[in-house]
DRENDO-1510 file (C-alpha; in Angstrom, 1 decimal, always signed):
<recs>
REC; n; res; u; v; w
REC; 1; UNK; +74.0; +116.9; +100.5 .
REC; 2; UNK; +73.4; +115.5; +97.2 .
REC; 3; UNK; +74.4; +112.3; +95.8 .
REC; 4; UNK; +75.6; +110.6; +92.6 .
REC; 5; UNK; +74.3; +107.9; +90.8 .
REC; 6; UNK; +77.0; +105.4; +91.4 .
REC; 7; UNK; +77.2; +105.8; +95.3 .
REC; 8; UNK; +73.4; +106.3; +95.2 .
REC; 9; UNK; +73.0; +102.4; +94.1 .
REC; 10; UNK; +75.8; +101.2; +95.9 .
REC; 11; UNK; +74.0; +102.7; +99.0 .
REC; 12; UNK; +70.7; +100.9; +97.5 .
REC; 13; UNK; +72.8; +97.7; +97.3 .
REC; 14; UNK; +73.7; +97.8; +101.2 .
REC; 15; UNK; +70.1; +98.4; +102.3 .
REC; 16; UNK; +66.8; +96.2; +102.8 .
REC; 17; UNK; +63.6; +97.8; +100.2 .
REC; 18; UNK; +63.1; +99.9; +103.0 .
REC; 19; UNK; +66.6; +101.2; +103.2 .
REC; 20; UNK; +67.5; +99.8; +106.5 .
REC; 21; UNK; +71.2; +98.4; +106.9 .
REC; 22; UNK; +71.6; +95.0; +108.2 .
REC; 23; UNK; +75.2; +94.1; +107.4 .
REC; 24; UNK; +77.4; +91.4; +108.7 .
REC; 25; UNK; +80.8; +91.8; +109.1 .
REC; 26; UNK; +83.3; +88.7; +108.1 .
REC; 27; UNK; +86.7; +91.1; +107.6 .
REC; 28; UNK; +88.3; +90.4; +110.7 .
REC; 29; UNK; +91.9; +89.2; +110.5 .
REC; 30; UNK; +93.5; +89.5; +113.9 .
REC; 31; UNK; +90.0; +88.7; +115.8 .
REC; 32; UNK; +90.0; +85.7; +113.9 .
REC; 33; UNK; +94.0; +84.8; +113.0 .
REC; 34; UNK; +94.9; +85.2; +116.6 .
REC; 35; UNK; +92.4; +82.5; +118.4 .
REC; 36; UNK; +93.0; +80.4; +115.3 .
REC; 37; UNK; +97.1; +80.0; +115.4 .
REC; 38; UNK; +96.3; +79.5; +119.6 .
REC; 39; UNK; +94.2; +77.1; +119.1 .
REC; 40; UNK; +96.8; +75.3; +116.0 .
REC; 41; UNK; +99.9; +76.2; +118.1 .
REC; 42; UNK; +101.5; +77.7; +114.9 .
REC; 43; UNK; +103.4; +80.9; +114.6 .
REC; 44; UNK; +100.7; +81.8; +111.9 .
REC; 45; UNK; +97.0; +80.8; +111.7 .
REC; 46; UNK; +96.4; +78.2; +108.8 .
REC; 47; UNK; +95.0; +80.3; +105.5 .
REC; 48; UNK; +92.7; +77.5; +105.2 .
REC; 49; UNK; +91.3; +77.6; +108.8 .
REC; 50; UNK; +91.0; +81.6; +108.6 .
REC; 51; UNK; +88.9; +81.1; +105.3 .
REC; 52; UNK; +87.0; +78.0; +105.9 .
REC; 53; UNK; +85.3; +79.8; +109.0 .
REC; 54; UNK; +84.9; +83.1; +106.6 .
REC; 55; UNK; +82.9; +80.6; +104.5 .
REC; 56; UNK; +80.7; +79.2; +107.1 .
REC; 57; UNK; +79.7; +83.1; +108.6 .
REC; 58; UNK; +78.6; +83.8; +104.8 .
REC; 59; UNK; +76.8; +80.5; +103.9 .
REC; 60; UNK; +75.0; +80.6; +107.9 .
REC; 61; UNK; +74.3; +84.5; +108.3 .
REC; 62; UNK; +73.7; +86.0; +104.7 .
REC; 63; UNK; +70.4; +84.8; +104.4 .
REC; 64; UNK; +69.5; +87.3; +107.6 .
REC; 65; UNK; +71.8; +90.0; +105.5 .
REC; 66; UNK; +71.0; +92.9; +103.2 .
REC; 67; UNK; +75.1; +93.3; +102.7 .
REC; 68; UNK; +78.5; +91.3; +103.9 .
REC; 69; UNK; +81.3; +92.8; +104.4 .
REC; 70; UNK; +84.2; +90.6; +102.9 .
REC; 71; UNK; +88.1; +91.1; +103.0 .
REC; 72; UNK; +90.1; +90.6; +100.3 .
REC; 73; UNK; +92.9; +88.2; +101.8 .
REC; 74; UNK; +90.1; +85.0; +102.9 .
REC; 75; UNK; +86.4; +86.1; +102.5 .
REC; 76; UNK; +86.3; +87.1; +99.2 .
REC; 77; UNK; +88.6; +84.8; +97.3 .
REC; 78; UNK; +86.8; +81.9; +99.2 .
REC; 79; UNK; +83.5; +82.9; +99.8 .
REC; 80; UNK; +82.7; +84.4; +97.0 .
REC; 81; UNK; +80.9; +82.0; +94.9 .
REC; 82; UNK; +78.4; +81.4; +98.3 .
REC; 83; UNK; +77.6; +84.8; +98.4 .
REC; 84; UNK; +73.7; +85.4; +96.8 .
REC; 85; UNK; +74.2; +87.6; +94.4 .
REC; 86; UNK; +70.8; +89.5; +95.8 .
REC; 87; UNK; +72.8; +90.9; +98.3 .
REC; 88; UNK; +75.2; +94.2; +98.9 .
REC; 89; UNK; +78.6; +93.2; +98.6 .
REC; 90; UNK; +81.4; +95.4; +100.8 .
REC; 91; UNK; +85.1; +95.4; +100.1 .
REC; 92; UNK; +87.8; +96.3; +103.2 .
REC; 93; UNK; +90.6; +98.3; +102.2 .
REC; 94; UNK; +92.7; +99.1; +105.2 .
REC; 95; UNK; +95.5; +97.0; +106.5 .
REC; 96; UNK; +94.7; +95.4; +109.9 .
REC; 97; UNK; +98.4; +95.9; +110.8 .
REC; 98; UNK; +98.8; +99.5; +112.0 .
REC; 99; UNK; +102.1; +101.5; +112.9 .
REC; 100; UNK; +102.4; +102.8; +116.4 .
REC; 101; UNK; +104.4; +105.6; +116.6 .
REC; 102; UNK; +105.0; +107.5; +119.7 .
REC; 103; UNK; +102.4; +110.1; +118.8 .
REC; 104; UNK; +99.5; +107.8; +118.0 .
REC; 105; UNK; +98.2; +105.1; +115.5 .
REC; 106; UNK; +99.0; +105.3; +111.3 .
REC; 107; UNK; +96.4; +103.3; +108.8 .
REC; 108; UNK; +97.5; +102.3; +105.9 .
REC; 109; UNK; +96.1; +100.8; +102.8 .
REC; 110; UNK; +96.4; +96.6; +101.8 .
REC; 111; UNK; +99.1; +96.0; +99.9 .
REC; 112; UNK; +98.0; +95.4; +95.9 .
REC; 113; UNK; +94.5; +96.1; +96.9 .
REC; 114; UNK; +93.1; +99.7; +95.9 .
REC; 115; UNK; +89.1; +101.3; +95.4 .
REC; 116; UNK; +89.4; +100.6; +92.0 .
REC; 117; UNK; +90.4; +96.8; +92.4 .
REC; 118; UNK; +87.2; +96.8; +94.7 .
REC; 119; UNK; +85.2; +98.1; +92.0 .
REC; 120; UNK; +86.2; +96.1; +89.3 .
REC; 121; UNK; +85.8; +92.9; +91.7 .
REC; 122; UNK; +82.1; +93.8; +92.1 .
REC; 123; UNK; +82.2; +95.8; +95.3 .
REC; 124; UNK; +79.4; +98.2; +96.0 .
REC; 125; UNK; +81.1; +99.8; +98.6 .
REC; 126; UNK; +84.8; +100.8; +100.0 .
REC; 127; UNK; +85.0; +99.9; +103.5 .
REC; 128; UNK; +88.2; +101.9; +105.9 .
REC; 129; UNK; +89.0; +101.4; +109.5 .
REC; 130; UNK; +91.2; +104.3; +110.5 .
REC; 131; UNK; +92.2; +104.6; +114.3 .
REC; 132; UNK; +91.5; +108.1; +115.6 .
REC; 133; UNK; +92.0; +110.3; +118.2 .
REC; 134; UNK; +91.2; +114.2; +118.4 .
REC; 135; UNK; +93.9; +114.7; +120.9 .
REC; 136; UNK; +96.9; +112.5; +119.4 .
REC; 137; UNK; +99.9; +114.4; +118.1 .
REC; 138; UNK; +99.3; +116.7; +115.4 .
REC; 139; UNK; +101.4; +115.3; +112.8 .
REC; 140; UNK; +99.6; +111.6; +113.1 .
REC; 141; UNK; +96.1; +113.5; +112.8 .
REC; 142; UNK; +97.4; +115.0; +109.7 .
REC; 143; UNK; +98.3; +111.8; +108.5 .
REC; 144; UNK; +95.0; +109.9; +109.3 .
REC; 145; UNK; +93.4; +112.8; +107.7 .
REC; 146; UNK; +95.3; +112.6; +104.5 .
REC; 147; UNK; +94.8; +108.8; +104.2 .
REC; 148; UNK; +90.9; +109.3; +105.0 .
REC; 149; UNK; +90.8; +111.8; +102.1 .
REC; 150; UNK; +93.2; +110.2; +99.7 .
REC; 151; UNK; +90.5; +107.6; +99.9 .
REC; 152; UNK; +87.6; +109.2; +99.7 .
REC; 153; UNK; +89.1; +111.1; +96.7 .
REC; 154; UNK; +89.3; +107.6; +94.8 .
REC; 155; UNK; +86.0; +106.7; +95.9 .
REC; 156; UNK; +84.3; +110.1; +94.5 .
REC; 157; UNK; +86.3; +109.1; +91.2 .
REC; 158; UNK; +85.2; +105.6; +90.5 .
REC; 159; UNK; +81.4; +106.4; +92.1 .
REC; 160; UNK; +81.2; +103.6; +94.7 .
REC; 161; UNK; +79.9; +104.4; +98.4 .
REC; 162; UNK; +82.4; +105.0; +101.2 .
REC; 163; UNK; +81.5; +103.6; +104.3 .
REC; 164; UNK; +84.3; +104.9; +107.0 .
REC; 165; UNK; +85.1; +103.4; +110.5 .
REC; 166; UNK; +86.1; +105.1; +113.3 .
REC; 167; UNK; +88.0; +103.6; +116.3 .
REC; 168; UNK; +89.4; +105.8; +119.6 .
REC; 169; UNK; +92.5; +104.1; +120.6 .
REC; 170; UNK; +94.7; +104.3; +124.0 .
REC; 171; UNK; +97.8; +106.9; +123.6 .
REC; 172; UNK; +100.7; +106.2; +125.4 .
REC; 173; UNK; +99.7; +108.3; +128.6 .
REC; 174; UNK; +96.8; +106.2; +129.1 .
REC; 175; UNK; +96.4; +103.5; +132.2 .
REC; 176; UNK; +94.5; +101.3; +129.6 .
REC; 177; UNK; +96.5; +99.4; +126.9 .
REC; 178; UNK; +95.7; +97.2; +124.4 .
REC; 179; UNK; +96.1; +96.6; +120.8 .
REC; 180; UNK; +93.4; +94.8; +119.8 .
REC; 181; UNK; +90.7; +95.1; +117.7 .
REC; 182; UNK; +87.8; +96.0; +121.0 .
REC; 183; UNK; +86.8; +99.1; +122.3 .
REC; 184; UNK; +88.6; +100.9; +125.2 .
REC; 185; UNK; +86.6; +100.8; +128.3 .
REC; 186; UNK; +87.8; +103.9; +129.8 .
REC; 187; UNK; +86.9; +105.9; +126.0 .
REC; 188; UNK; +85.3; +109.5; +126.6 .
REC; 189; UNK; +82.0; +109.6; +124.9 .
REC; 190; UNK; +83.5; +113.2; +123.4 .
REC; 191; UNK; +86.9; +111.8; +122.0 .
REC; 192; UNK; +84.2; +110.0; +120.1 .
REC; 193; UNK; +82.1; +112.8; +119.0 .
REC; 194; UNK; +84.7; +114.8; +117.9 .
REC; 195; UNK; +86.2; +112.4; +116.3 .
REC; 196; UNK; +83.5; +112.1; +113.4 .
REC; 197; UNK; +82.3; +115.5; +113.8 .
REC; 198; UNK; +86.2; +115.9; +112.0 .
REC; 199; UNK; +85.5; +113.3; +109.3 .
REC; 200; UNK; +82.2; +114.7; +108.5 .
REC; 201; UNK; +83.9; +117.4; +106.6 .
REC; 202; UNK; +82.3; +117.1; +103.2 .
REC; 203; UNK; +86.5; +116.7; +102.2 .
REC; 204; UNK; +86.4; +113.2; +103.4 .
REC; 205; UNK; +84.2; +112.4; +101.1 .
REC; 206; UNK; +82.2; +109.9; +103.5 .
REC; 207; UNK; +78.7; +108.4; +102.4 .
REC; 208; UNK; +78.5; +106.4; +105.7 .
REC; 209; UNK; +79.7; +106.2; +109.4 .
REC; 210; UNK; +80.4; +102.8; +110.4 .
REC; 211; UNK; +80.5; +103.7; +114.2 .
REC; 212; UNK; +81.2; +102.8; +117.6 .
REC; 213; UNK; +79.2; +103.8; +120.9 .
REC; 214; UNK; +80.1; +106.7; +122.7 .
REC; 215; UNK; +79.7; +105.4; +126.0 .
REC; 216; UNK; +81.5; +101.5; +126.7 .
REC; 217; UNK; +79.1; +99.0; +125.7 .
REC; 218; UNK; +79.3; +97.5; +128.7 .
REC; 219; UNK; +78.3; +100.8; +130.8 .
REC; 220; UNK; +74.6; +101.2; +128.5 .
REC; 221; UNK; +71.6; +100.5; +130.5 .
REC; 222; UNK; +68.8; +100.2; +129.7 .
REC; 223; UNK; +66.2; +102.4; +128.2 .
REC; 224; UNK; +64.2; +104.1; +130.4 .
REC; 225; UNK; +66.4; +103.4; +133.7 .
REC; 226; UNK; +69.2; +105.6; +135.6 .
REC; 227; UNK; +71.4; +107.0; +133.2 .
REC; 228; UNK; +69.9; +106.2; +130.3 .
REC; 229; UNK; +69.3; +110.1; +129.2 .
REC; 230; UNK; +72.7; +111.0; +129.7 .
REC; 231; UNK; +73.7; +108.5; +127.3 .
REC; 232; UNK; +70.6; +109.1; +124.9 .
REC; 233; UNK; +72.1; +112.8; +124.7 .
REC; 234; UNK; +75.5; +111.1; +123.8 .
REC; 235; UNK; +74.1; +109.2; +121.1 .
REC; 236; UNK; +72.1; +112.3; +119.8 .
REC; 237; UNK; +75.3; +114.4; +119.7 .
REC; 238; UNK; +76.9; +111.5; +118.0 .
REC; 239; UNK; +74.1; +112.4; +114.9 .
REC; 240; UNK; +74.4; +115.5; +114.6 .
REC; 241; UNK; +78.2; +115.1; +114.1 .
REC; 242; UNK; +77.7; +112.9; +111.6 .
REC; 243; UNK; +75.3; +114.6; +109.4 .
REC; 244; UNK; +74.8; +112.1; +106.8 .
REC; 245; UNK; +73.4; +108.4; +107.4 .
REC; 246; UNK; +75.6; +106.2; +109.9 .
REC; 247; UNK; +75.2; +102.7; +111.5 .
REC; 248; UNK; +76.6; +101.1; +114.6 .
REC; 249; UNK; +79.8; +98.6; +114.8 .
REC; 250; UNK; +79.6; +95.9; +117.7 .
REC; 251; UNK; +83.5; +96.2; +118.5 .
REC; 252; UNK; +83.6; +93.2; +120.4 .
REC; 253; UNK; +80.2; +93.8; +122.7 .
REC; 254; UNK; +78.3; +90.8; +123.8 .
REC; 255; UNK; +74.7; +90.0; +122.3 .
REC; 256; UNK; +72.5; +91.8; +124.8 .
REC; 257; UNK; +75.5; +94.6; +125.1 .
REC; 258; UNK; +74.9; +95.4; +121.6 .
REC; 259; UNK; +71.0; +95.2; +121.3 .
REC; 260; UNK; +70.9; +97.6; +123.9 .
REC; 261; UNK; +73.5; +99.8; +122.2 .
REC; 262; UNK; +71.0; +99.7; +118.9 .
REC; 263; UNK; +68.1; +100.9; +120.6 .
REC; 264; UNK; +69.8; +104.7; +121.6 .
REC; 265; UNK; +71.3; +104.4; +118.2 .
REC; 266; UNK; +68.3; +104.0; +116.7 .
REC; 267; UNK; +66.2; +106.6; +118.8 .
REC; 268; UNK; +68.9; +109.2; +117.7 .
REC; 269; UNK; +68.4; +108.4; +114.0 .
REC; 270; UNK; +70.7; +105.4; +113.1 .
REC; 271; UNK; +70.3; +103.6; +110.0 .
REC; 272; UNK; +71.0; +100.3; +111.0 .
REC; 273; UNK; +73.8; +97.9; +111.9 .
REC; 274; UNK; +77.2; +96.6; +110.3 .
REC; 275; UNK; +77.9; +94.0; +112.9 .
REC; 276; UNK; +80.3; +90.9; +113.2 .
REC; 277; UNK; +81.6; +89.6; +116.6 .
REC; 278; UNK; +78.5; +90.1; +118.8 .
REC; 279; UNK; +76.8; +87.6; +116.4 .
REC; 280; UNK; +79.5; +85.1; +115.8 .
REC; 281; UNK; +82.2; +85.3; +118.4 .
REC; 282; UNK; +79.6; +82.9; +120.7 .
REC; 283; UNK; +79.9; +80.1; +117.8 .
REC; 284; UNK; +84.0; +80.8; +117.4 .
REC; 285; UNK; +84.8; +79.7; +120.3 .
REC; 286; UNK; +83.9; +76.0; +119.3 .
REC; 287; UNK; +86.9; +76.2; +116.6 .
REC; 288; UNK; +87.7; +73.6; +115.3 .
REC; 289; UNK; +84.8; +71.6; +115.8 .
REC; 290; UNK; +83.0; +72.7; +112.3 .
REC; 291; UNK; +79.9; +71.1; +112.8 .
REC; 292; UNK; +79.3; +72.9; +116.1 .
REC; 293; UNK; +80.4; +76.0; +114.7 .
REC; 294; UNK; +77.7; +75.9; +112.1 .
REC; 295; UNK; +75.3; +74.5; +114.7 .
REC; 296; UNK; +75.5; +77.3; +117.2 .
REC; 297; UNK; +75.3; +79.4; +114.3 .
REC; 298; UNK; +72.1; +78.3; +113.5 .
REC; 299; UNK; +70.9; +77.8; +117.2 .
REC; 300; UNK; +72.1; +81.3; +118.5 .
REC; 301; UNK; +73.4; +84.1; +115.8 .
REC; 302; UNK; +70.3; +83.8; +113.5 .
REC; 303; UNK; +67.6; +84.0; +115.8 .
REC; 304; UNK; +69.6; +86.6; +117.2 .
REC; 305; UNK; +70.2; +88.5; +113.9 .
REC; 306; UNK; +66.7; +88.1; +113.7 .
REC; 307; UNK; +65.8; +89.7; +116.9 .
REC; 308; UNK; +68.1; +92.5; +115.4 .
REC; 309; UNK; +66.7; +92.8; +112.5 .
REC; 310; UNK; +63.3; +93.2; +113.8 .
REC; 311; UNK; +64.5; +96.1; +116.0 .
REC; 312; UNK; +65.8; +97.5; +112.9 .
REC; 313; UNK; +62.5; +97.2; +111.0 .
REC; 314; UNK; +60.7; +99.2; +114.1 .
REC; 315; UNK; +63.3; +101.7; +114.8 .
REC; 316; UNK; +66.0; +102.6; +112.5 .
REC; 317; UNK; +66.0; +105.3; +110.2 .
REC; 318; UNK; +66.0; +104.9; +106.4 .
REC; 319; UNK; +69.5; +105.8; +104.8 .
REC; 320; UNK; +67.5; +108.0; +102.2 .
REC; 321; UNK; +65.3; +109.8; +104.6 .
REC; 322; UNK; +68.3; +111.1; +106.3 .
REC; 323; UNK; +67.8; +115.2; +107.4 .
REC; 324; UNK; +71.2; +115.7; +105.3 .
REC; 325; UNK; +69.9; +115.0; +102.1 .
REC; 326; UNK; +66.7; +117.2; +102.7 .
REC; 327; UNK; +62.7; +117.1; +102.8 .
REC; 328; UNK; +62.6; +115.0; +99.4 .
REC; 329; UNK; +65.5; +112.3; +100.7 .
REC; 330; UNK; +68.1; +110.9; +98.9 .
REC; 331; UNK; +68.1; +111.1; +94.9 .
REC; 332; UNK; +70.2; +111.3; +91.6 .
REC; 333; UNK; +69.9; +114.6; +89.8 .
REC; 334; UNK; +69.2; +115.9; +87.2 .
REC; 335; UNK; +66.5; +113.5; +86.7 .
REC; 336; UNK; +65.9; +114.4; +83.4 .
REC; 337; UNK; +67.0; +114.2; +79.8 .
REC; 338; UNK; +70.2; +116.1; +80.5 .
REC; 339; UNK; +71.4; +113.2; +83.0 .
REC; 340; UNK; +74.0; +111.4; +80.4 .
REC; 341; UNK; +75.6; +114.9; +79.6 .
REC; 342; UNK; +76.2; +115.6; +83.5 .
REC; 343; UNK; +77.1; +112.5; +84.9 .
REC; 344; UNK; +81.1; +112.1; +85.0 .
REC; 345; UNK; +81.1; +108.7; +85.2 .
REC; 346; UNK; +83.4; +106.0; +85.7 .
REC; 347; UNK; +86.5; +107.2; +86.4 .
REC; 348; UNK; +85.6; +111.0; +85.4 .
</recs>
């Protein structure tokens, strides 16, 4: 694989010197919205609720960040101006409200948002959650595919890093339901694998795998016990599907669920985390007592970010040194005089 200069320094942007990924996630609409108008007893949870608590996750947990990843409706119009500037700045694009349809899940874009709005906004990177099963009807695999690539497509054309989530789902036929934003506990570790082995197809145009465990987070043990090589082999597969540098998601796991998760990620060649619930959802549940919320923030989610990061620092694999982009890692070519004459940039 090579790499151009645009996505190279967004990808530079997201990462620690090292080029380790430690990201915190602060997108979430329904996670967040739904608890929120519970907990108001209004059909719709207050903008100003939603956004304040955006605020507090990026003034409490950046300073344990190399890169947020901000939302275009609360985060960003709110948080904005408490975000340090020394720090990767990610932009959602994908609509949290989905169309079932009787073969499977649709994605679709926000409304009045677009890659090049994230670009022009400062973004150094496109962030997309598209729901995803190999073995949904044909037509709606057709129709993820086509919005993945319609998206990658704008990415490649105004140079900014695409970093692509995937999510299995429950179809109809399955005993499990639910349509919220967690990850099924009944999920086969290959719906999983196949699923980005499909997006790894260089037509997606995907930089980086934002993605989930192949086994139920819940179901991990840990290293070194029973089990634990079946789901090492799992997490190795899950690489080599890839092919290019990916990091885990937390989809709703607990604290210790997810640590555990990290350390087969990392052993099969992760490059870090881009995490939000299992380091906040502890401190949520205090809503709307602010001033605990921002205590148990500080008590709990940084020491635990830290404890992460750490991990990270021991075990993850740098972005750049990734076997895709060969013995010399990631770099911009031509590096020579020729560079100005070759590069297509913005918008080319």
């Amino acid at each position: 694989m090579t790499i151009s200069a645009g996505k190279y320094w967004g990808m530079r942007r997201m990462a620690d010197a090292s080029g380790r990924f430690k990201m915190t996630a602060v997108d979430q609409r329904p996670p967040i919205k739904n608890p929120i108008k519970a907990k108001r007893g209004t059909a719709e949870a207050p903008w100003e609720d939603v956004a304040g608590f955006k605020e507090l996750l990026i003034r409490e947990l950046q300073g344990e960040s190399t890169a947020m990843l901000l939302d275009p409706h609360y985060a960003y119009p709110r948080g904005i101006t408490q975000l340090d500037a020394r720090l990767g700045l990610i932009l959602t694009l994908e609509d949290s409200i989905f169309r079932e349809v009787p073969g499977g899940r649709l994605s679709a874009e926000i409304d009045d948002w677009s890659v090049e709005k994230i670009k022009r906004a400062g973004g150094d990177a496109v962030k997309v959650l598209a729901w995803y099963r190999p073995d949904a009807d044909a037509a709606v695999c057709r129709a993820q595919q086509d919005f993945t690539q319609r998206i990658g497509a704008a990415c490649a054309k105004y140079d900014i890093p695409f970093v692509f989530e995937l999510l299995v789902y429950p179809l109809a036929r399955d005993a499990e339901q639910t349509r919220e934003y967690v990850e099924m506990k009944t999920k086969q570790a290959q719906l999983v694998i196949d699923s980005v082995r499909t997006f790894a197809d260089p037509r997606f145009g995907v930089d980086l795998f934002k993605l989930e465990s192949p086994v139920p987070a819940g179901g991990v043990p840990e290293p070194g016990t029973a089990g634990s090589a079946q789901v090492q082999a799992y997490f190795d597969e899950l690489h080599r599907a890839a092919g290019r540098p990916w990091v885990m998601l937390s989809a709703g796991a607990g604290m210790r669920e997810f640590q555990r998760v990290l350390h087969y990620a990392y052993a099969a060649g992760a490059s870090g985390y881009l995490a939000g619930r299992a380091i906040w959802l502890e401190a949520f549940q205090k809503f709307p007592d602010w001033d605990g919320i921002r205590d148990e923030l500080r008590r709990e989610a940084v020491p635990y970010m830290r404890e992460l990061n750490a991990l990270t620092d021991a075990a993850a694999r740098p972005w750049h040194m990734h076997g895709c982009f060969g013995a010399g890692g990631a770099r911009v070519e031509p590096a020579d005089s020729s560079f100005r004459h070759v590069y297509a940039g913005f918008g080319g």
